[in-house]
C-alpha positions as CSV (number, residue, x, y, z in Angstrom):
1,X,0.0,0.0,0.0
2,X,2.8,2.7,0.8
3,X,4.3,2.3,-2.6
4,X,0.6,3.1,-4.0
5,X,0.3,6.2,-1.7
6,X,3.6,7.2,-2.9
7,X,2.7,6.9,-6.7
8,X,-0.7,8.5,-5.9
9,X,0.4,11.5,-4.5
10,X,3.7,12.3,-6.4
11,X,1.4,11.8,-9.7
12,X,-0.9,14.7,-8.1
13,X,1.5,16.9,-7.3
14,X,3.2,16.7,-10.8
15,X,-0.4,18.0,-11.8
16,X,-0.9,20.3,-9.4
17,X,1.9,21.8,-7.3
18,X,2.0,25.7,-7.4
19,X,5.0,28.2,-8.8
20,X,6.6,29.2,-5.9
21,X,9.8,31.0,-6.2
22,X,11.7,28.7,-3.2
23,X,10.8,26.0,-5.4
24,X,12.9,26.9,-8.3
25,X,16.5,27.4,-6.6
26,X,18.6,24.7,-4.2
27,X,19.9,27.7,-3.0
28,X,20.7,26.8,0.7
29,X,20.5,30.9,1.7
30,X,17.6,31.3,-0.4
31,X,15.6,28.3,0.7
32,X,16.7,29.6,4.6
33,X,15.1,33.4,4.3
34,X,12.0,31.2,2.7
35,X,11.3,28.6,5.3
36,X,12.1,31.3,8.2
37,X,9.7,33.5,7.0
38,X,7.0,30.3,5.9
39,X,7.1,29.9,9.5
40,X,4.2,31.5,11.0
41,X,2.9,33.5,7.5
42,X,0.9,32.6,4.6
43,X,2.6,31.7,1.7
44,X,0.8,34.7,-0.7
45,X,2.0,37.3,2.2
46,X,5.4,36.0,1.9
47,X,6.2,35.9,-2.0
48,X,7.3,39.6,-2.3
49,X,8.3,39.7,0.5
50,X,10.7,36.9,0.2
51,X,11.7,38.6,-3.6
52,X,12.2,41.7,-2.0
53,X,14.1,40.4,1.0
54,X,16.9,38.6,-1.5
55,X,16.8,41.8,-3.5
56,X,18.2,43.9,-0.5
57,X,20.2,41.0,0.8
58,X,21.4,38.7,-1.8
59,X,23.6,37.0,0.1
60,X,24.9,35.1,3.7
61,X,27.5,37.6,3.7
62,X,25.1,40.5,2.5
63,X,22.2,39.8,5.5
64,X,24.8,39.4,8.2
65,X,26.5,43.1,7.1
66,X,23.2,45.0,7.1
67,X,22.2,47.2,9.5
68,X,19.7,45.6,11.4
69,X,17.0,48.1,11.9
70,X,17.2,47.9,8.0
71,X,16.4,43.9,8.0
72,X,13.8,44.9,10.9
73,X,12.0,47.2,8.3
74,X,12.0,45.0,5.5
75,X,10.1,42.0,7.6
76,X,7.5,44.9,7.8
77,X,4.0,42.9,6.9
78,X,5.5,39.3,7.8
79,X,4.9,39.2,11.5
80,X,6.8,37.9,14.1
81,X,9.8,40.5,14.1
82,X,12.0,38.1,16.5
83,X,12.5,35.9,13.1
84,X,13.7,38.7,11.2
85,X,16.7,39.4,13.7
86,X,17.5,35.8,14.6
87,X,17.5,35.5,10.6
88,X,20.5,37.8,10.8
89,X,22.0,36.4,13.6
90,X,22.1,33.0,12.0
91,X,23.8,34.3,9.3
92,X,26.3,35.9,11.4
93,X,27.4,32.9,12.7
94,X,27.3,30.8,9.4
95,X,29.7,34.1,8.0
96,X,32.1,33.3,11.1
97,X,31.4,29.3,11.7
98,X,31.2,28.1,8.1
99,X,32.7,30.6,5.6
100,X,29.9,31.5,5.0
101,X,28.2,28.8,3.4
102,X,24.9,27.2,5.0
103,X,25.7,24.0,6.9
104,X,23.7,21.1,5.7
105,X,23.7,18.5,8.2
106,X,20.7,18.8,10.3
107,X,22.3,19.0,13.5
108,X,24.4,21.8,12.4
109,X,21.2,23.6,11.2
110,X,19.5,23.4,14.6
111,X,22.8,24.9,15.9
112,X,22.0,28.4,14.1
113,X,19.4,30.9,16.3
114,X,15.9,30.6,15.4
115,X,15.8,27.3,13.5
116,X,13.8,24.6,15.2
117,X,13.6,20.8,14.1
118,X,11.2,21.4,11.0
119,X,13.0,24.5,9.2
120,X,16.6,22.5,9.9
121,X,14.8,19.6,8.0
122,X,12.9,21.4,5.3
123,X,16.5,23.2,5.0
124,X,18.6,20.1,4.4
125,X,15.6,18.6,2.2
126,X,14.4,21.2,-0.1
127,X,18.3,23.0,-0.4
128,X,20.4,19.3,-0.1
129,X,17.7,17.3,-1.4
130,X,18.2,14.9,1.7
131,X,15.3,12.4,2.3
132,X,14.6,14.1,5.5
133,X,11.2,14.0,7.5
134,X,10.0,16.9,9.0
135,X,6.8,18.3,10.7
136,X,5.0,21.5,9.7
137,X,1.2,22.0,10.7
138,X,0.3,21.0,7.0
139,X,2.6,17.5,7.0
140,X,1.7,16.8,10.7
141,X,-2.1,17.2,9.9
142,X,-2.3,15.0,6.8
143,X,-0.1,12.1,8.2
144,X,-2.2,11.9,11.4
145,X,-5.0,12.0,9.3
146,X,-3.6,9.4,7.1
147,X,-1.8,7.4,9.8
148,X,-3.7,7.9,12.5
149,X,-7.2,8.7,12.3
150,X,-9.4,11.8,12.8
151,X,-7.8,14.9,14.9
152,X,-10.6,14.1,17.3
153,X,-10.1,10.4,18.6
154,X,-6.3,10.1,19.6
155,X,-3.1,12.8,20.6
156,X,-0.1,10.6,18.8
157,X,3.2,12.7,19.8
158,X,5.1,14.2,17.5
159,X,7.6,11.3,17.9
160,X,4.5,8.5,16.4
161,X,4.0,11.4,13.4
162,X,7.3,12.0,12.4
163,X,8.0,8.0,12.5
164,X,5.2,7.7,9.8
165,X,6.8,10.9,8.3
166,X,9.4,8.8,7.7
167,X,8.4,5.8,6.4
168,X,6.4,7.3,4.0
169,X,9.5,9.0,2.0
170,X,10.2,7.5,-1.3
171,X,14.3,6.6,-1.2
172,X,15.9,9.2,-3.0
173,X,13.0,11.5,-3.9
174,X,12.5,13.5,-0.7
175,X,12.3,16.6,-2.0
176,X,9.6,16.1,-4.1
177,X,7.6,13.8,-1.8
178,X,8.3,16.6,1.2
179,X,7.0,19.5,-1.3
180,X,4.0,17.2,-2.5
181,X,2.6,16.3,1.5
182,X,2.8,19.8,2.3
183,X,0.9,21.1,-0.5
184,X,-1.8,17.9,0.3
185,X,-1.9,20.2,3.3
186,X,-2.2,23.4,2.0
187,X,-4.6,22.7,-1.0
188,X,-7.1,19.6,0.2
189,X,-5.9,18.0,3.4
190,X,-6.9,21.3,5.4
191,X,-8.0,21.8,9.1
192,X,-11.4,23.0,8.2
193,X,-13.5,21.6,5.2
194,X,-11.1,19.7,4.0
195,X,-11.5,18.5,0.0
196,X,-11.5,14.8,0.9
197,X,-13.9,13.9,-2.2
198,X,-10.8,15.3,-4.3
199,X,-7.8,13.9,-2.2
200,X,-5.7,11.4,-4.5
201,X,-5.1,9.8,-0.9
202,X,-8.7,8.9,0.0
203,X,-8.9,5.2,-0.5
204,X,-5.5,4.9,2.3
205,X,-6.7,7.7,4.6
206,X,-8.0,6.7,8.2
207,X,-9.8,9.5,8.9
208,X,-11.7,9.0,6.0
209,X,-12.5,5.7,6.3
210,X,-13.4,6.6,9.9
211,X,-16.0,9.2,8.6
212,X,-17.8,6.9,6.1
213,X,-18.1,4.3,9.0
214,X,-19.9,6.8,11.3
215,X,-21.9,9.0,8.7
216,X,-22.3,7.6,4.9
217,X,-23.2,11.5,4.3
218,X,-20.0,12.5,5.6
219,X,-18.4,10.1,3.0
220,X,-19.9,12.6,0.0
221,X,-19.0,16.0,1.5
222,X,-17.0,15.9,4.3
223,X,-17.5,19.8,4.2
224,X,-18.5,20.1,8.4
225,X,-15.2,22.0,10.0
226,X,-14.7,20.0,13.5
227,X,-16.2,21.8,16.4
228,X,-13.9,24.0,18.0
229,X,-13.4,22.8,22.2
230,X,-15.2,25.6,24.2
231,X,-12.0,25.5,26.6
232,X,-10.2,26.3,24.0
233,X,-12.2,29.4,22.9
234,X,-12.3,30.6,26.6
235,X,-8.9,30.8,27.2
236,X,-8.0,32.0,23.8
237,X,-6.1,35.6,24.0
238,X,-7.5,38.2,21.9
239,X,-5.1,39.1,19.2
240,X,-6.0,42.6,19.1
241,X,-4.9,44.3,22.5
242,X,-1.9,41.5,23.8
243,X,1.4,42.0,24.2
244,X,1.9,40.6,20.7
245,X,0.2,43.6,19.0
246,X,1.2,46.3,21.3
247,X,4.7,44.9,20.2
248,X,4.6,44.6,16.7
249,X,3.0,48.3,17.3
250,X,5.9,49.4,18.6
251,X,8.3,47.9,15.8
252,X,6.2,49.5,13.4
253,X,6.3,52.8,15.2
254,X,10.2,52.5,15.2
255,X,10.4,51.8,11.5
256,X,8.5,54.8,10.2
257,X,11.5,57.0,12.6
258,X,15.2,58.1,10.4
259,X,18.0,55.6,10.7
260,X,19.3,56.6,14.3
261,X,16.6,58.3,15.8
262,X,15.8,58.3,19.2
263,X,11.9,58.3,20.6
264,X,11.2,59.3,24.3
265,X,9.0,56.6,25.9
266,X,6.2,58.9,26.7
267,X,6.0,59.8,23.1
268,X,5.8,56.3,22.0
269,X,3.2,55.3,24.8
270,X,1.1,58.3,23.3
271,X,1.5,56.7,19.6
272,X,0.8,53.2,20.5
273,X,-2.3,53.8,22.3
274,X,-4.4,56.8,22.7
275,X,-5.3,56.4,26.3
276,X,-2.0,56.4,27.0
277,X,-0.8,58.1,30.5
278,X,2.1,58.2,32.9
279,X,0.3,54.9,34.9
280,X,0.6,52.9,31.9
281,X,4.7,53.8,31.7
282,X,5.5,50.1,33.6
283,X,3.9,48.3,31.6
284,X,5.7,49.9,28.2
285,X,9.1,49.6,30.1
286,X,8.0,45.9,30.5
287,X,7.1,45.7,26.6
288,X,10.6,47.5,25.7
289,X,12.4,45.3,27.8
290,X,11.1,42.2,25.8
291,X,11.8,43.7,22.8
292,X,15.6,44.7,23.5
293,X,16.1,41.2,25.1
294,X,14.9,40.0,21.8
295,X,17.3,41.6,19.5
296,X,14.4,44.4,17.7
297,X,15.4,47.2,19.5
298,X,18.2,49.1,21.8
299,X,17.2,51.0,24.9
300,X,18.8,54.4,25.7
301,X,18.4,56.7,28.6
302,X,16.8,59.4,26.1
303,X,14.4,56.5,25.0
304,X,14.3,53.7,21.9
305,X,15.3,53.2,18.4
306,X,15.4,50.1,16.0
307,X,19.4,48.5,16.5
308,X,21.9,49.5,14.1
């Protein structure tokens, strides 16, 4: 059966795989600014960004040189600033550890700040064309789904997924079968009304076959998105209003200033939020603080600026 899945799913993705510009270079420094930034951001928010990102800094050498207030303002729209400076800071040390060319064994690529088990793997993968497993949130969904079984009756641990992960790699052809699961993910296997009456991996799916057991109607549409726990949506924290978006407010504020420009605290309080007043000044030290600890901006005694 696995060598059918295989066939069935590299045969799709030959049809239908997108034009992504990471897909057309091995370029180890190219596919690293791509899988940092296809972190936590959708894939059409990233293309010009990731164009105009190698634009500015074409190379290792280039990214590590730049001022970093300017690699700060370029990540503008991506989210997630702390990626943007670890980005730099991983090329600082590939510049001084590795002459300046992008280690490709995965335990050297987990070394570098800001690269975690999956964008160490989809590094040495989809740049060194190793047959390497990895876990995203699209790979991870559509082999517990295949594997496994529907996201609601088990918890297997990222250790069970990434064994199946594994398995399921053609020998040689891990790049391709790596770019074809995640776009499964992306374009049918999805977390909410997933295409299942499309997927060329129906017939070996669990969850699927789980589905038609319990509902024959679910077996035609499978179009119902899984109810959401209410636990979950209690305890959520509001985007809008938490220390995440008072801080990319702050980064953005910082951006808009001249290179080297200083802004008093109380003058970025007032700009960050209109109800701003001197009570509130602990809690913007505390948001500063964060922000210099994490590389996106220095702290001075007349106030802050992006790092040079």
């Amino acid at each position: 059966m696995i060598e059918q899945i295989r066939s069935d799913l590299l045969h799709w993705f030959h049809s239908y795989a997108r034009d992504l510009p990471w897909r057309r270079t091995r370029d180890p420094y190219a596919i690293m600014v791509a899988e940092v930034m296809l972190q936590q951001t959708q894939v059409d928010r990233v293309i010009p960004k990731y164009q105009a990102f190698l634009s500015a800094f074409p190379t290792v050498a280039a990214l590590a040189a730049a001022p970093t207030a300017e690699v700060i303002r370029l990540w503008a729209g991506l989210g997630y600033n702390r990626r943007a400076v670890n980005l730099q800071r991983a090329a600082q040390v590939i510049m001084e550890q590795y002459g300046g060319q992008v280690p490709s064994a995965v335990a050297d690529l987990r070394a570098l700040p800001g690269i975690g088990p999956y964008t160490a793997g989809a590094i040495a993968c989809f740049a060194f064309e190793q047959d390497v497993a990895f876990l995203d949130t699209n790979i991870r969904r559509v082999v517990r789904r295949l594997c496994v079984g529907p996201d609601d009756r088990s918890t297997p641990s990222d250790g069970e997924l990434l064994a199946h992960a594994t398995a399921l790699i053609p020998p040689g052809q891990g790049w391709t079968w790596n770019q074809a699961i995640m776009e499964l993910g992306a374009l049918i296997c999805t977390s909410t009304n997933p295409a299942c009456w499309r997927c060329p991996l129906r017939s070996y799916c669990r969850s699927y076959a789980t589905a038609v057991a319990d509902d024959t109607a679910l077996a035609a549409t499978m179009m119902s998105p899984p109810l959401k726990r209410v636990a979950e949506s209690r305890t959520a924290e509001p985007f809008v209003g938490s220390r995440r978006w008072y801080r990319g407010k702050i980064v953005a504020v910082l951006r808009e200033l001249p290179a080297g420009e200083v802004l008093p605290l109380p003058i970025l309080g007032e700009r960050i939020r209109a109800d701003f007043t001197p009570d509130h000044e602990p809690w913007l030290q505390g948001l500063v603080a964060d922000l210099a600890r994490d590389g996106l901006l220095v702290m001075t005694e007349e106030g802050v600026r992006l790092p040079q």
